[in-house]
PDB file of N, CA, C and O in Angstrom:
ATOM      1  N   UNK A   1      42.778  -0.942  26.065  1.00  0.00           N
ATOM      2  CA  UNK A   1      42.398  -1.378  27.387  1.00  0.00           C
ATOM      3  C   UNK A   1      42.464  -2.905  27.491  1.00  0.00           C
ATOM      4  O   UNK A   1      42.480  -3.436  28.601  1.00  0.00           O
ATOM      5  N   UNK A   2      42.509  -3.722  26.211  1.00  0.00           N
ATOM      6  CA  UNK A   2      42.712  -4.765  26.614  1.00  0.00           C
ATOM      7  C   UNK A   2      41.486  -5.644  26.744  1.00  0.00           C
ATOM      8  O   UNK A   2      41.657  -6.675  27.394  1.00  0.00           O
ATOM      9  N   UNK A   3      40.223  -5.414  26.221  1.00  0.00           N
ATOM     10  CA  UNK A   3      38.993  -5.936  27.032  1.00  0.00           C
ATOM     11  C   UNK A   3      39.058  -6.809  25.520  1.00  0.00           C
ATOM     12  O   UNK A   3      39.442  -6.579  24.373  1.00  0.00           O
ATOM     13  N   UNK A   4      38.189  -8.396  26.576  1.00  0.00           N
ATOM     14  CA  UNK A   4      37.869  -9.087  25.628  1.00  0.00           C
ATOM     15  C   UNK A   4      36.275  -9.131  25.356  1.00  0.00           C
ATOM     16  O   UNK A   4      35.392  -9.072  26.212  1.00  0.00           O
ATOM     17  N   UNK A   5      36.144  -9.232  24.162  1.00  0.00           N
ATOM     18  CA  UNK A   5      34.391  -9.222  23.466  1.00  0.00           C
ATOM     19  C   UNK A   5      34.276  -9.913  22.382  1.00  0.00           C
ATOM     20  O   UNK A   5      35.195 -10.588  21.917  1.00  0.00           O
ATOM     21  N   UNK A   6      33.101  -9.806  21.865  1.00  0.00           N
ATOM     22  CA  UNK A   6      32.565 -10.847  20.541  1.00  0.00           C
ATOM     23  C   UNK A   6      31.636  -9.900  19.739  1.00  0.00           C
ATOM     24  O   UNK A   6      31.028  -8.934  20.200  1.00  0.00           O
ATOM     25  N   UNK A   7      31.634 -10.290  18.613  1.00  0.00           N
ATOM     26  CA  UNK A   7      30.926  -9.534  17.860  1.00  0.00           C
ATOM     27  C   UNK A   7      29.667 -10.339  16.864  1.00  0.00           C
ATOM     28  O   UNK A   7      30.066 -11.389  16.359  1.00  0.00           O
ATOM     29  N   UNK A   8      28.514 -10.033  16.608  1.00  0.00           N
ATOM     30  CA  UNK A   8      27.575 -10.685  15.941  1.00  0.00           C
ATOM     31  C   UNK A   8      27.130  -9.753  14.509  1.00  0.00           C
ATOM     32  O   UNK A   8      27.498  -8.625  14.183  1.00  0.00           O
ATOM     33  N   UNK A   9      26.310 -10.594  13.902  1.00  0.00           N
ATOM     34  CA  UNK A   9      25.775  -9.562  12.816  1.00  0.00           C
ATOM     35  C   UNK A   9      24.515 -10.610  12.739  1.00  0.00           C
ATOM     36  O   UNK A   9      24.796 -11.685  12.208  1.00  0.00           O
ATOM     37  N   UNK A  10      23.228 -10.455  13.173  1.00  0.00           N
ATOM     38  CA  UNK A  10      21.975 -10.760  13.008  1.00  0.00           C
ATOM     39  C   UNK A  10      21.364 -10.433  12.065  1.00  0.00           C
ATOM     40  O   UNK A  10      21.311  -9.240  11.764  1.00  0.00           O
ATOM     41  N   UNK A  11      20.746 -11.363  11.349  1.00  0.00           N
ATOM     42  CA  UNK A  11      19.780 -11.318  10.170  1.00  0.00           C
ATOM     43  C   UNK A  11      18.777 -11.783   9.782  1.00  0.00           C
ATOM     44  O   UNK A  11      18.761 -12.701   8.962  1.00  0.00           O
ATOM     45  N   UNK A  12      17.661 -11.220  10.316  1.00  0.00           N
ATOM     46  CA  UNK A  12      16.385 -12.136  10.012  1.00  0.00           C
ATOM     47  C   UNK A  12      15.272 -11.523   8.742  1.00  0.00           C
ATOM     48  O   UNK A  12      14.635 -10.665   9.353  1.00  0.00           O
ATOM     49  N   UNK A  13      15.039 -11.536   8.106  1.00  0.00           N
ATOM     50  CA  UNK A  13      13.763 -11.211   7.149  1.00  0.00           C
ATOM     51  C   UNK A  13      14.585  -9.707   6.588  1.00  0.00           C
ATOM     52  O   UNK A  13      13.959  -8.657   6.450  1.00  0.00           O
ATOM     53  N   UNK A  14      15.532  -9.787   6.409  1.00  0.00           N
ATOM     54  CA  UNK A  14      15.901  -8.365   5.588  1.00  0.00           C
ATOM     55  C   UNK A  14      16.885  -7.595   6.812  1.00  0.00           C
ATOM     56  O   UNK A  14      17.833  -6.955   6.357  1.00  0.00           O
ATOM     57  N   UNK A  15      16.745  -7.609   8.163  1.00  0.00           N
ATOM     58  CA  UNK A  15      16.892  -6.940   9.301  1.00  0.00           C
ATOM     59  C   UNK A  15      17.892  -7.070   9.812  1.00  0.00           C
ATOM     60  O   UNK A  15      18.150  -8.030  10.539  1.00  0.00           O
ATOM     61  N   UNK A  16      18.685  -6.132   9.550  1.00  0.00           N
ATOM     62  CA  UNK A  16      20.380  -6.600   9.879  1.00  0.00           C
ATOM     63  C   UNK A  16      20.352  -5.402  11.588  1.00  0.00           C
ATOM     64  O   UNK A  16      19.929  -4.256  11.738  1.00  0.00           O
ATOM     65  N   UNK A  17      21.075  -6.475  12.671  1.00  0.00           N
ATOM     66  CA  UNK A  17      21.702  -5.858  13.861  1.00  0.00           C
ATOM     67  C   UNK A  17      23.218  -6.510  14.411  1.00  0.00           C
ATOM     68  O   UNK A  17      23.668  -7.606  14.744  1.00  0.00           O
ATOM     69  N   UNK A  18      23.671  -5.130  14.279  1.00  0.00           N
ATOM     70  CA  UNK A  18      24.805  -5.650  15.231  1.00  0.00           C
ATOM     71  C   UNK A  18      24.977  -5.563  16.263  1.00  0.00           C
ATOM     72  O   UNK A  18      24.332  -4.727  16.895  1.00  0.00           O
ATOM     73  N   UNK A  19      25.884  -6.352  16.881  1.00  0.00           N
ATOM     74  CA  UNK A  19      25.641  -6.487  18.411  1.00  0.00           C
ATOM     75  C   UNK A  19      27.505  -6.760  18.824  1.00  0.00           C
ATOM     76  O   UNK A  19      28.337  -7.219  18.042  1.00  0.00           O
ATOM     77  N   UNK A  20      27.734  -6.345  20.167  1.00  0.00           N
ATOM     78  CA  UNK A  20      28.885  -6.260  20.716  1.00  0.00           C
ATOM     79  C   UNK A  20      28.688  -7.059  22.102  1.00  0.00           C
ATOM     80  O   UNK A  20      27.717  -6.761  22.797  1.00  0.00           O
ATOM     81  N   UNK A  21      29.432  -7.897  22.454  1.00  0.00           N
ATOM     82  CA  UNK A  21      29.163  -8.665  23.475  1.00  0.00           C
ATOM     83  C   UNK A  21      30.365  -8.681  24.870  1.00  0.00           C
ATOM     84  O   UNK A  21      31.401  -9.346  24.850  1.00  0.00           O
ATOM     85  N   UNK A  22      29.965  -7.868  25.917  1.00  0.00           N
ATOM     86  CA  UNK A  22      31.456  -8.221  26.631  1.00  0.00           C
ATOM     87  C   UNK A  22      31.031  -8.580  28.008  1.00  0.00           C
ATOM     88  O   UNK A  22      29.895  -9.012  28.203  1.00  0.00           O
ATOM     89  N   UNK A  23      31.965  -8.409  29.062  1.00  0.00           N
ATOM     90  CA  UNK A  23      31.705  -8.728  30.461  1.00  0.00           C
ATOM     91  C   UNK A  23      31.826  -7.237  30.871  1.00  0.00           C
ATOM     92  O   UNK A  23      32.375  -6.384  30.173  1.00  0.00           O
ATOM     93  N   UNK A  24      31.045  -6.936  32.516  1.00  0.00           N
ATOM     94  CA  UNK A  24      31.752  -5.810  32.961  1.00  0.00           C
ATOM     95  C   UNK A  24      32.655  -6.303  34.239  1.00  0.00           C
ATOM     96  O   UNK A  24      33.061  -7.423  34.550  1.00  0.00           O
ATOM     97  N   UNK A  25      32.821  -4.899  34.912  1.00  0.00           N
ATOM     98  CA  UNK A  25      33.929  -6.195  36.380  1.00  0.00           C
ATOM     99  C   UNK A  25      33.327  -6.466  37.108  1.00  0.00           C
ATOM    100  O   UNK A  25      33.933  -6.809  38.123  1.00  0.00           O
ATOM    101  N   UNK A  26      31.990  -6.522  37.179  1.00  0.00           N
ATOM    102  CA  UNK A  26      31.567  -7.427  37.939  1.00  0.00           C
ATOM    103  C   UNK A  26      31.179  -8.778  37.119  1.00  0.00           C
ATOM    104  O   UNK A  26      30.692  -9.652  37.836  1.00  0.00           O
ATOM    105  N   UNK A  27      31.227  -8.896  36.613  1.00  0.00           N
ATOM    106  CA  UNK A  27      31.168 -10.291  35.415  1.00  0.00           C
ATOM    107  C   UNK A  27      29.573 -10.428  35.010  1.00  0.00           C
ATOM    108  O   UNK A  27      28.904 -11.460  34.958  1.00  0.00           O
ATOM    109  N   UNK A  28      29.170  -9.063  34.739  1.00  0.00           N
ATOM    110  CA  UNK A  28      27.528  -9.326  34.146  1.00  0.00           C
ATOM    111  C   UNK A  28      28.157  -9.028  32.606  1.00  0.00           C
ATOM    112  O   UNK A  28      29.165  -8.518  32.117  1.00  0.00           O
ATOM    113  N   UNK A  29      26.984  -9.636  32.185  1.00  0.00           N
ATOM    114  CA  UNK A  29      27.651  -9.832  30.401  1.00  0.00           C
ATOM    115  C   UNK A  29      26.652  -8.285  29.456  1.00  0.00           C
ATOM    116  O   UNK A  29      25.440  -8.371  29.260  1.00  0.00           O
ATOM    117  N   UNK A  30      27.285  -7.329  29.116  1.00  0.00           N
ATOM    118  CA  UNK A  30      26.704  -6.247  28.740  1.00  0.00           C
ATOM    119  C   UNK A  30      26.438  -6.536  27.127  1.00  0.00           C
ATOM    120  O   UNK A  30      27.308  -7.015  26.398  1.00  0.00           O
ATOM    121  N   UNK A  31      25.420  -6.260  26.785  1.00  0.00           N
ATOM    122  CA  UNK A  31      24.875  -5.517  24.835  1.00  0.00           C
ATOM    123  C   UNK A  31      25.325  -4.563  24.403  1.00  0.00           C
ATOM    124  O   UNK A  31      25.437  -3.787  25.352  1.00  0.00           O
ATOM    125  N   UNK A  32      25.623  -4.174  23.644  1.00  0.00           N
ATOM    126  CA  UNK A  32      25.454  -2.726  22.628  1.00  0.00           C
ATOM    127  C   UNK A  32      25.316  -3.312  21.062  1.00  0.00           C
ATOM    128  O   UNK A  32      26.280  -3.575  20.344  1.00  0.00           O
ATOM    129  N   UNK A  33      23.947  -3.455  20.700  1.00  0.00           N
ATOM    130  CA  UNK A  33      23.545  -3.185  19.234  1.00  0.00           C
ATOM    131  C   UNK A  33      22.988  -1.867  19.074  1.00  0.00           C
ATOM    132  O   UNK A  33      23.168  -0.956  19.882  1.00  0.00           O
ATOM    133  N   UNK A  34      22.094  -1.752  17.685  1.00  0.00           N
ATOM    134  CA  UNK A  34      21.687  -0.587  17.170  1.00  0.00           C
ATOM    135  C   UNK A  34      20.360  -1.597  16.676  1.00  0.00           C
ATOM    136  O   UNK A  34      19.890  -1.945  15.592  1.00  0.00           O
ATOM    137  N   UNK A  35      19.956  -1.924  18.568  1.00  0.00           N
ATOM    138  CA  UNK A  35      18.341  -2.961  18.266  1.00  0.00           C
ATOM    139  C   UNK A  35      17.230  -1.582  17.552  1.00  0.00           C
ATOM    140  O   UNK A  35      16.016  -1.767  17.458  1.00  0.00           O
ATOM    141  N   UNK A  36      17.702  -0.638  17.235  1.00  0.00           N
ATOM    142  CA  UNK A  36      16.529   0.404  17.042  1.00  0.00           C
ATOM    143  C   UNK A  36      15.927   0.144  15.522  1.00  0.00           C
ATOM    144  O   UNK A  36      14.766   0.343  15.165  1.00  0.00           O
ATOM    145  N   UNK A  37      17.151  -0.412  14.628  1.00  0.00           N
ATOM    146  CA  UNK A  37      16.551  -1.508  13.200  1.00  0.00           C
ATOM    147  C   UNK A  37      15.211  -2.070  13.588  1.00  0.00           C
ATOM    148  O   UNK A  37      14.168  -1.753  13.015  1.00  0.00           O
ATOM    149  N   UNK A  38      15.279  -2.820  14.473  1.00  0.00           N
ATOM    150  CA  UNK A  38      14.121  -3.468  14.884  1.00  0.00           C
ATOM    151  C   UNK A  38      13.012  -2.911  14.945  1.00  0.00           C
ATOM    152  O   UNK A  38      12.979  -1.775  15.418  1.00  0.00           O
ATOM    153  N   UNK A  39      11.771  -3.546  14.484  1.00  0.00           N
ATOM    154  CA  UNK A  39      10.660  -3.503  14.182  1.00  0.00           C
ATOM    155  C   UNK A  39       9.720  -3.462  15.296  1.00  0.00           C
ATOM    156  O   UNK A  39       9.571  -4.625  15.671  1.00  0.00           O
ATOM    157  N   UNK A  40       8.833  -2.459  16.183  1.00  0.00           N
ATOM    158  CA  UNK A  40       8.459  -2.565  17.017  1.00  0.00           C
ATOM    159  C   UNK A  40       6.806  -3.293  17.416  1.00  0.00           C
ATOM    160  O   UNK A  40       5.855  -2.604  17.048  1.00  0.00           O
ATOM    161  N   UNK A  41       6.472  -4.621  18.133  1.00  0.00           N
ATOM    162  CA  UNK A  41       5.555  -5.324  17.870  1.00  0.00           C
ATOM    163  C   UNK A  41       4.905  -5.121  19.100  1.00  0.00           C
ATOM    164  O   UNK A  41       5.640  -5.619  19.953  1.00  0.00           O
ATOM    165  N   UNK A  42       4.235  -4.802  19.453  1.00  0.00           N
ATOM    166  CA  UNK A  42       3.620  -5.077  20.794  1.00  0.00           C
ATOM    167  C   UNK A  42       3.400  -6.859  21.090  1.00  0.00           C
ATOM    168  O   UNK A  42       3.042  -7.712  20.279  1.00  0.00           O
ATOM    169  N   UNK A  43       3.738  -7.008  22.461  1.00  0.00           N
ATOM    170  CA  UNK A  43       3.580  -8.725  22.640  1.00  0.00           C
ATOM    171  C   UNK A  43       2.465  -9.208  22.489  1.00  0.00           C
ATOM    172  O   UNK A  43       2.380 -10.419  22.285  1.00  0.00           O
ATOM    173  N   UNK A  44       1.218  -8.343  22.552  1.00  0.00           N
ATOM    174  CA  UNK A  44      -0.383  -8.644  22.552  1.00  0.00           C
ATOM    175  C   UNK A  44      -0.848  -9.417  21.089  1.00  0.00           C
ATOM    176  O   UNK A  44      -1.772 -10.215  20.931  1.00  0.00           O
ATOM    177  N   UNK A  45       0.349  -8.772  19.847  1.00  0.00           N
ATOM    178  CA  UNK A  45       0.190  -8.655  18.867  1.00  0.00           C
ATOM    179  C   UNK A  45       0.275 -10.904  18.994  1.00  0.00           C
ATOM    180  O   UNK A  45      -0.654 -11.594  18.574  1.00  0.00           O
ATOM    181  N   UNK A  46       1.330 -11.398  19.522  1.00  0.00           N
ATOM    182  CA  UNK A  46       1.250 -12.768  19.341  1.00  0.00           C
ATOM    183  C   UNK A  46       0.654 -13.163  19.564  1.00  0.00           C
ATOM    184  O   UNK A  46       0.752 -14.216  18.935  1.00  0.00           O
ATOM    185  N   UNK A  47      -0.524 -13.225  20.381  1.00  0.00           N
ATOM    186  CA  UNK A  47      -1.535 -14.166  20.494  1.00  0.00           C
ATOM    187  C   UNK A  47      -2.735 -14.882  19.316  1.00  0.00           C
ATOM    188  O   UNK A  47      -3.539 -15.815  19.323  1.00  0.00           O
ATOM    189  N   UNK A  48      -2.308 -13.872  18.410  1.00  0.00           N
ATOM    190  CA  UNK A  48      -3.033 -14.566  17.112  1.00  0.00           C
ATOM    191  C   UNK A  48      -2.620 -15.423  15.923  1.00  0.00           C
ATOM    192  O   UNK A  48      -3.250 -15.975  15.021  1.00  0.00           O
ATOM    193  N   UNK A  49      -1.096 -15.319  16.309  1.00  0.00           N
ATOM    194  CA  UNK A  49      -0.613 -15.973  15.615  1.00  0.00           C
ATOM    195  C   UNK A  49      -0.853 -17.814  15.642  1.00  0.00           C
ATOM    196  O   UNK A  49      -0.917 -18.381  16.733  1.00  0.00           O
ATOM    197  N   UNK A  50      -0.946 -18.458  14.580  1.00  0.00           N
ATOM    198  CA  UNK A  50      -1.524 -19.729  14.516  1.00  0.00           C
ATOM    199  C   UNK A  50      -0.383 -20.437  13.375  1.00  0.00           C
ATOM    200  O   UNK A  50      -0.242 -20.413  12.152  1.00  0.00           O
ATOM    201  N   UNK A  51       0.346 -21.087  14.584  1.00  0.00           N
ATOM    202  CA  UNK A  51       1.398 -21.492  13.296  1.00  0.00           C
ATOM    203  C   UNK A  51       1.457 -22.643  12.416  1.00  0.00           C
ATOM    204  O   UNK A  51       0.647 -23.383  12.975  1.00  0.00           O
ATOM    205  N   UNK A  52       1.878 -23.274  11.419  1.00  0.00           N
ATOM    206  CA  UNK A  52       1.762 -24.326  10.501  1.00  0.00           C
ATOM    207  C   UNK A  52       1.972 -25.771  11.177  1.00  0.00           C
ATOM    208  O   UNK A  52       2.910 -26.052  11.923  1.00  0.00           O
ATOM    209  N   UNK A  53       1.067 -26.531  10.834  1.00  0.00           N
ATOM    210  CA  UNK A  53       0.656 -27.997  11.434  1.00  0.00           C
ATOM    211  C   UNK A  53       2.212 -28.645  10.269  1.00  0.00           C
ATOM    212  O   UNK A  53       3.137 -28.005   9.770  1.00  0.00           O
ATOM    213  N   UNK A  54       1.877 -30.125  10.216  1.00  0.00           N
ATOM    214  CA  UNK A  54       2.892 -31.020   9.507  1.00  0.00           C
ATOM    215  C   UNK A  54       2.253 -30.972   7.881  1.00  0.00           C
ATOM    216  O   UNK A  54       2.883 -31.709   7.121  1.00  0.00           O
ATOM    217  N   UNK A  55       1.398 -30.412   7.404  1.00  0.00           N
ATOM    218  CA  UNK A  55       0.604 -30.423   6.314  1.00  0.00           C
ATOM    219  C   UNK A  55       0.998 -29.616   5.339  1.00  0.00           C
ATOM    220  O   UNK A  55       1.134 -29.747   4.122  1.00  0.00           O
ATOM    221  N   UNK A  56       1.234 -28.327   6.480  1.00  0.00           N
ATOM    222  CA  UNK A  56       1.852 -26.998   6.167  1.00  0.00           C
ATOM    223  C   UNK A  56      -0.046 -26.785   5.796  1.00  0.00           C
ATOM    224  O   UNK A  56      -0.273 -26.701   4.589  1.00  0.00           O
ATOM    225  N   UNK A  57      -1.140 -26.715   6.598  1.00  0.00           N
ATOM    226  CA  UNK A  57      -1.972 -26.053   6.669  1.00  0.00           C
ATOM    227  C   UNK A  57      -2.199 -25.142   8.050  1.00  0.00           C
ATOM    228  O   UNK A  57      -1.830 -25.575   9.142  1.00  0.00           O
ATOM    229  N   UNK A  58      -2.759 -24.004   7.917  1.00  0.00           N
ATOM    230  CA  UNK A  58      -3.262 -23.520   9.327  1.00  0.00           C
ATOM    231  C   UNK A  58      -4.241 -24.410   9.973  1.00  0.00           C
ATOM    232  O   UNK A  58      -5.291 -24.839   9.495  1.00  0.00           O
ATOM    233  N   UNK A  59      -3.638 -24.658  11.347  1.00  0.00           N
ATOM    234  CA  UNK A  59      -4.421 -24.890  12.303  1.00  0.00           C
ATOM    235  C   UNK A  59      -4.939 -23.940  12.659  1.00  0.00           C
ATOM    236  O   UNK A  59      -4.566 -22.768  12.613  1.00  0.00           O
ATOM    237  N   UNK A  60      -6.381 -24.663  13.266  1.00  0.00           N
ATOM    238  CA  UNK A  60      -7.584 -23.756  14.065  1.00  0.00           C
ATOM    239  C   UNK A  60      -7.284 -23.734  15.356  1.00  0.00           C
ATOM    240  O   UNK A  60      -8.263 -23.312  15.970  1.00  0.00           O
ATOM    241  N   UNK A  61      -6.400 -23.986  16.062  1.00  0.00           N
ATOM    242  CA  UNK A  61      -6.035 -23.674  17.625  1.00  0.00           C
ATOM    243  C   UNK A  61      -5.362 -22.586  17.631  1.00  0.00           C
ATOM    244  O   UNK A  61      -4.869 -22.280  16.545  1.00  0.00           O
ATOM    245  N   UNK A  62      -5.158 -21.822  18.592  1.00  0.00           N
ATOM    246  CA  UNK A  62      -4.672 -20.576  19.251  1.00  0.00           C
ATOM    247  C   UNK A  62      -3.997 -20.619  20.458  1.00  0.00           C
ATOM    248  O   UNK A  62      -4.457 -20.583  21.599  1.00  0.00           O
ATOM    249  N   UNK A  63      -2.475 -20.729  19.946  1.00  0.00           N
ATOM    250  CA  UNK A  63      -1.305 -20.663  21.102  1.00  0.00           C
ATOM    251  C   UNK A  63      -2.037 -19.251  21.947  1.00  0.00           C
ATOM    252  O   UNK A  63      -2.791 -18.368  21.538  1.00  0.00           O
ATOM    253  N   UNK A  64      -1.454 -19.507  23.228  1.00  0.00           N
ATOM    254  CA  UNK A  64      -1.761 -18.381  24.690  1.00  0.00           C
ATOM    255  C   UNK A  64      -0.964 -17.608  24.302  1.00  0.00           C
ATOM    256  O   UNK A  64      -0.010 -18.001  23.630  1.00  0.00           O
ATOM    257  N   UNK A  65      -1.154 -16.149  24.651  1.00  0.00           N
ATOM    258  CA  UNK A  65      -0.192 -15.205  24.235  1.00  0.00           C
ATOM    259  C   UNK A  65       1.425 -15.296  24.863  1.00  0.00           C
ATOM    260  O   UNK A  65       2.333 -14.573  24.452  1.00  0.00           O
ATOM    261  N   UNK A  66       1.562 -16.208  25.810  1.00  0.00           N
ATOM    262  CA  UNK A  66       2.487 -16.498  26.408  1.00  0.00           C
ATOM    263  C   UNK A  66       3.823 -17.667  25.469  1.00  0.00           C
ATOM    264  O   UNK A  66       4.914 -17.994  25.935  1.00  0.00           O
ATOM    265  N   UNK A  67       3.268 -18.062  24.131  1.00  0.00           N
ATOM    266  CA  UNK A  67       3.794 -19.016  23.422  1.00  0.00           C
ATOM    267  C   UNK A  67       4.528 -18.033  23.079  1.00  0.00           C
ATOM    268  O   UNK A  67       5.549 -18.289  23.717  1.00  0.00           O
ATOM    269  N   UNK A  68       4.793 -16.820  22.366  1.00  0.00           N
ATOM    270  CA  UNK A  68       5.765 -16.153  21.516  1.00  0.00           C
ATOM    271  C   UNK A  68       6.742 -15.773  22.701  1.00  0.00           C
ATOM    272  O   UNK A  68       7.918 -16.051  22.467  1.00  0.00           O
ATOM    273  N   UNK A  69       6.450 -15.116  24.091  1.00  0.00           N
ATOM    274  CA  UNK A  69       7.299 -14.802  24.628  1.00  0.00           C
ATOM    275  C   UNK A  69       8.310 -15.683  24.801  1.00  0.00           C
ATOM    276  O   UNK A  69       9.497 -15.419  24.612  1.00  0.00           O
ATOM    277  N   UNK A  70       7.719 -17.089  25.279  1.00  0.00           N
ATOM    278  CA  UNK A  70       8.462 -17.882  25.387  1.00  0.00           C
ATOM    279  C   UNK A  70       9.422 -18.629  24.550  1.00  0.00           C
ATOM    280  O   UNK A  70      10.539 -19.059  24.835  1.00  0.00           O
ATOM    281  N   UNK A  71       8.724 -18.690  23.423  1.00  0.00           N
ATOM    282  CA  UNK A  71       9.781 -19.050  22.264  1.00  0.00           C
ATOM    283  C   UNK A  71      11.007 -17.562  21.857  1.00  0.00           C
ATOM    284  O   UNK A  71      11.972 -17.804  21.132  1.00  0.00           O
ATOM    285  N   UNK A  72      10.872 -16.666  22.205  1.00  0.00           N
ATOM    286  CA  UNK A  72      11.593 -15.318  21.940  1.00  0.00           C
ATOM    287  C   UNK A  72      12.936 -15.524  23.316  1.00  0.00           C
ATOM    288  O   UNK A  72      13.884 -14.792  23.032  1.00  0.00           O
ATOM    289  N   UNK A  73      13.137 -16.159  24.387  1.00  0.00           N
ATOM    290  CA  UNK A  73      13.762 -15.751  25.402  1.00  0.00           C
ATOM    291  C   UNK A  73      14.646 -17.166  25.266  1.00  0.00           C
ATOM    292  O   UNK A  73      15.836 -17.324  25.536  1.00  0.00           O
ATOM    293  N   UNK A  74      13.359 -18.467  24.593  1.00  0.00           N
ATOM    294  CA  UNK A  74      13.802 -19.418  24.490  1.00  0.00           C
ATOM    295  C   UNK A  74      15.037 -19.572  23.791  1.00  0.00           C
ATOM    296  O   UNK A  74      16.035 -20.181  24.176  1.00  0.00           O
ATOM    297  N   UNK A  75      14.799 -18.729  22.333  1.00  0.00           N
ATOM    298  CA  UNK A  75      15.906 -18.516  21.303  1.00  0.00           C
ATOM    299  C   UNK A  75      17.129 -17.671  21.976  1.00  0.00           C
ATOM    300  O   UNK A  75      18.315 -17.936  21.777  1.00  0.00           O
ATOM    301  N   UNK A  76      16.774 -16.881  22.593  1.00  0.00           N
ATOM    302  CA  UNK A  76      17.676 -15.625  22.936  1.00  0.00           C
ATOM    303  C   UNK A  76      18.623 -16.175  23.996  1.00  0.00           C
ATOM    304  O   UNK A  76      19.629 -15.465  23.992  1.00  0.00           O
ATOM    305  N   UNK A  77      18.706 -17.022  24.786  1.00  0.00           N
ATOM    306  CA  UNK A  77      18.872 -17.781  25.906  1.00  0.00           C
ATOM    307  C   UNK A  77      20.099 -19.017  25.150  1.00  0.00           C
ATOM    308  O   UNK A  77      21.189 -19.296  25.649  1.00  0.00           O
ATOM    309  N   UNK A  78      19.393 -19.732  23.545  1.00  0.00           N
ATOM    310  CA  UNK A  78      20.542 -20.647  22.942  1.00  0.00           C
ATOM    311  C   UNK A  78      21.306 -19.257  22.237  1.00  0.00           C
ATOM    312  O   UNK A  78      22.517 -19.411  22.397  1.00  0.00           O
ATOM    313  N   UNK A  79      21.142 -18.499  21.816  1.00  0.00           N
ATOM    314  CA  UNK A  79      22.011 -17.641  21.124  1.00  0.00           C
ATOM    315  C   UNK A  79      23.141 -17.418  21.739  1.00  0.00           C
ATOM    316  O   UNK A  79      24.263 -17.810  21.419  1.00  0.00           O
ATOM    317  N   UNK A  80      22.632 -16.406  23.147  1.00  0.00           N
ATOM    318  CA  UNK A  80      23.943 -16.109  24.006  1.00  0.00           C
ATOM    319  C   UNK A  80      24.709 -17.490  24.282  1.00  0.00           C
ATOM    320  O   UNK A  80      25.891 -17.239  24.519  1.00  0.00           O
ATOM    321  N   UNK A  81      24.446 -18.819  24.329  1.00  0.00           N
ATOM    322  CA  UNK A  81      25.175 -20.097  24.457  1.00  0.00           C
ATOM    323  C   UNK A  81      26.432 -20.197  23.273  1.00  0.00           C
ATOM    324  O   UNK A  81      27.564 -20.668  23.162  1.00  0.00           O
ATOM    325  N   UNK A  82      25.287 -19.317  22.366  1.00  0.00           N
ATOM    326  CA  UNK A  82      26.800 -19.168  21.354  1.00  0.00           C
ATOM    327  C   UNK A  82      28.272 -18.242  21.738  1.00  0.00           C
ATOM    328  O   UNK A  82      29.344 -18.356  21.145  1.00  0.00           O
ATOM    329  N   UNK A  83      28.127 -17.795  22.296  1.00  0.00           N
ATOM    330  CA  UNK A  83      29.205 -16.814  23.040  1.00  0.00           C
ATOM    331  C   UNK A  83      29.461 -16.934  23.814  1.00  0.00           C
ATOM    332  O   UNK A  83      28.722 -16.565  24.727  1.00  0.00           O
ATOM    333  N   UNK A  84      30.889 -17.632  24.144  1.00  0.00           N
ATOM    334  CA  UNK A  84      31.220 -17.748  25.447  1.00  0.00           C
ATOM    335  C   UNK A  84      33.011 -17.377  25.368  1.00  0.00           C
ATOM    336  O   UNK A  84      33.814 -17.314  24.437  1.00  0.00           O
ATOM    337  N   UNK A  85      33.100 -17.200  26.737  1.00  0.00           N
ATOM    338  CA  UNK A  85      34.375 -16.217  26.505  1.00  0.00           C
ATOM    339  C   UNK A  85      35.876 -17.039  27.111  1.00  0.00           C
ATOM    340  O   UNK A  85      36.965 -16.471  27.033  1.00  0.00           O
TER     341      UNK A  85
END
């Protein structure tokens, strides 16, 4: 058929996904991995997370549960920048 796409292989902490990247005709950009590898977290689960100061000690402050989403869409947002057609 002729279609052009991209292909990824994601790897974080052991967790391999692949992913297929194309356009449809209307020019929305479609997925197909096998995200089901993935580890299922509820988002509630981030709000406790307390991440490493410059010391590399835990801080006693508590990002809003809204910090992980945002860093998750943040990343996901430069990724697809990697693919362009």
């Amino acid at each position: 058929m002729g279609m052009r796409y991209a292909t990824a292989l994601v790897e974080e902490e052991g967790i391999k996904v692949d992913q297929v990247f194309f356009h449809d005709p209307d020019g929305y950009m479609i997925e197909i991995c096998n995200c089901d590898n993935l580890p299922i977290l509820p988002i509630s689960s981030s709000c406790s997370l307390k991440p490493h100061n410059y010391y590399n000690k835990m801080i006693a402050t508590n990002y809003g549960c809204g910090f992980m989403e945002n860093e998750m869409l943040e990343n996901l947002s430069m990724n697809m920048l990697n693919f362009s057609f």
